[in-house]
TIBA-659978 format. One line per field, with one value per residue (C-alpha): residue number from 1; residue in one letter; y, z, x. Coordinates in steps of 0.02 Angstrom, whole numbers, always signed. Layout:
residues N
num <- c(NUM;...) $
residu <- c(A;...) $
Y <- c(Y;...) $
Z <- c(Z;...) $
X <- c(X;...) $
end
This chain:
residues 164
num <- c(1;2;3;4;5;6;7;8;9;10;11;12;13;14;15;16;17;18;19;20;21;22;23;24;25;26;27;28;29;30;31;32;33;34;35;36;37;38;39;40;41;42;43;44;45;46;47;48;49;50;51;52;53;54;55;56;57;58;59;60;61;62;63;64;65;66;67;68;69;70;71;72;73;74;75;76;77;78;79;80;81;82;83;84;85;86;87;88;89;90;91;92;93;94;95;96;97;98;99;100;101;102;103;104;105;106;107;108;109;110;111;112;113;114;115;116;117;118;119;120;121;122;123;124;125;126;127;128;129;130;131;132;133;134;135;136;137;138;139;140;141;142;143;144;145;146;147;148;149;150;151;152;153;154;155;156;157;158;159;160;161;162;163;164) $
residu <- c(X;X;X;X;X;X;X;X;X;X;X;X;X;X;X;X;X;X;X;X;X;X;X;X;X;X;X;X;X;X;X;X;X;X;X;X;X;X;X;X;X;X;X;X;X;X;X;X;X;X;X;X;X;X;X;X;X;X;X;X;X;X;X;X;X;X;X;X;X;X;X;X;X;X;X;X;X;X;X;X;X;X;X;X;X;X;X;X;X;X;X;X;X;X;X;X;X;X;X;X;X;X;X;X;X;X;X;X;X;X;X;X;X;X;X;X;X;X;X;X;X;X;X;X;X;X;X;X;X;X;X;X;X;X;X;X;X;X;X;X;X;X;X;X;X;X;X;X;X;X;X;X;X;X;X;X;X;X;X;X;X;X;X;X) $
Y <- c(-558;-552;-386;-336;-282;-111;-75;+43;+82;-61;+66;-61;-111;-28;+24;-145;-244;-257;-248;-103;+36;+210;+340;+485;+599;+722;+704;+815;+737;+746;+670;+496;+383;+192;+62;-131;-267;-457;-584;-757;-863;-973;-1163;-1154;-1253;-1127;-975;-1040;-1083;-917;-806;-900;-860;-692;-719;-808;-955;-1033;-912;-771;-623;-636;-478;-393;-500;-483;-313;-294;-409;-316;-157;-233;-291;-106;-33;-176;-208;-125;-252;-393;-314;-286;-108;-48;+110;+135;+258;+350;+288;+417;+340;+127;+95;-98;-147;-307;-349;-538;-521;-643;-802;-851;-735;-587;-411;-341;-161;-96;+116;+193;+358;+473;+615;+568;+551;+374;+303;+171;+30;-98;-67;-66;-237;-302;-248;-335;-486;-516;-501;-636;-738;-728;-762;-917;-941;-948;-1047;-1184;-1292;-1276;-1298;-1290;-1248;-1095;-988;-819;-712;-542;-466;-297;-122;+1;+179;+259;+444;+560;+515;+519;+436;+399;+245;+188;+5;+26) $
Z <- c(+3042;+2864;+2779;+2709;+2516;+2469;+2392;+2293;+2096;+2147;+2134;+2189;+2355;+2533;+2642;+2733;+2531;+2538;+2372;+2328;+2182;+2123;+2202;+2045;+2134;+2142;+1967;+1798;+1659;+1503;+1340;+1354;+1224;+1212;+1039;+1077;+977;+968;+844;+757;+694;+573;+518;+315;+272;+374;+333;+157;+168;+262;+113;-23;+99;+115;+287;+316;+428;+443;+614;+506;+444;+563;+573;+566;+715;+802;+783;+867;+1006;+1049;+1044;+1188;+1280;+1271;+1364;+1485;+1545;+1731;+1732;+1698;+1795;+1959;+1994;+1817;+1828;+1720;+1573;+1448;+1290;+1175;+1030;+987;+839;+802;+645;+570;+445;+364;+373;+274;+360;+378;+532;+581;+655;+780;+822;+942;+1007;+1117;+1179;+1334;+1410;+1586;+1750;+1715;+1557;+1431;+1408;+1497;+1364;+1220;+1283;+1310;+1159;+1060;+1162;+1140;+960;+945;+1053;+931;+781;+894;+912;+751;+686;+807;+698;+581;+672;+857;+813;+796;+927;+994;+1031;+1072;+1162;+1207;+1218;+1071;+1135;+1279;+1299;+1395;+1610;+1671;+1537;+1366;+1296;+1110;+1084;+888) $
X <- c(+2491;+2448;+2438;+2270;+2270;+2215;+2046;+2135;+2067;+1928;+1779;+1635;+1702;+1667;+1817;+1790;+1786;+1613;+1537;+1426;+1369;+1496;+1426;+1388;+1305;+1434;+1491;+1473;+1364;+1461;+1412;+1469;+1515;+1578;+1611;+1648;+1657;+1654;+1684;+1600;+1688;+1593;+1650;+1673;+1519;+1433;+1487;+1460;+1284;+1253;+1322;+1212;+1047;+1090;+1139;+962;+923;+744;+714;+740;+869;+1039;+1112;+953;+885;+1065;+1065;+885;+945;+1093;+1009;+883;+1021;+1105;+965;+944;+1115;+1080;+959;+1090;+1260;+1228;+1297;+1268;+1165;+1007;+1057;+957;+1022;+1014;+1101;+1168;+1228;+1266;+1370;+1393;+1537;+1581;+1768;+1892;+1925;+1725;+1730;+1592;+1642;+1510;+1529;+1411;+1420;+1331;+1312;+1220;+1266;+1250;+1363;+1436;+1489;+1434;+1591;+1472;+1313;+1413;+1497;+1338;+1261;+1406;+1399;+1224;+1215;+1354;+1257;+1113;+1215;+1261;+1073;+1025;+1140;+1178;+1084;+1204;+1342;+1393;+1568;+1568;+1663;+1648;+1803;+1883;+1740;+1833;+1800;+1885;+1849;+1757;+1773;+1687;+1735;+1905;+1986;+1989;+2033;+2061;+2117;+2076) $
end
């Protein structure tokens, strides 16, 4: 007889491991509020021809187009994680820094006051706008990487975290 493995601290699995959705119904909305980041890392050549454009490609201004992207993808990420649930966004902030070492900081916060939290939009919204640095530069280069997508702080549910 093999012995069957807790569901314990798994919050989108049925008694009998069957996925499904938190219930929030009975919870307290608080005010909510999650940062994440990610980060590009350009090839030199790249991140050399970026800096004397002013961060321009032919498709247009990068972190002005990430930064619309990943705001989008903030208030569409129920749409894109399965048992996400829609959130009034009432504030997203997305940052973008050129670090030393030809690599790019994305910071992305967002904030509700609602029954469930915000870690998975602010990952999203970080994500996304990587991907569209990726995007429009590939013809540049498709070398360059994206790395440490990870949430830094989330406060407002059961726990706080700060990874900062």
């Amino acid at each position: 007889m093999t012995k069957r493995r807790s569901n314990a601290g798994l919050t989108h699995l049925t008694p009998t491991r069957r996925p499904t959705m938190v219930d929030v119904g009975a919870k307290l909305a608080t005010q909510r509020v999650a940062e994440a980041e990610a980060r590009v890392q350009l090839p030199g050549a790249v991140a050399r021809a970026l800096r004397a454009t002013g961060h321009r490609t032919h498709k247009g201004p990068i972190f002005d187009t990430a930064i619309i992207a990943g705001v989008q993808a903030v208030k569409r990420t129920h749409e894109l994680i399965p048992f996400c649930h829609p959130l009034p966004i009432e504030n997203c902030r997305i940052d973008i820094d050129a670090l030393k070492g030809n690599t790019l900081r994305i910071r992305c916060r967002v904030e509700t006051h609602h029954k469930t939290g915000v870690e998975m939009e602010a990952l999203t919204g970080a994500s996304v706008a990587a991907l569209t640095i990726y995007d429009m530069c590939k013809a540049l280069s498709h070398d360059i990487r994206i790395s440490a997508v990870r949430l830094l702080h989330k406060s407002g549910g059961k726990r706080t975290v700060n990874s900062r």
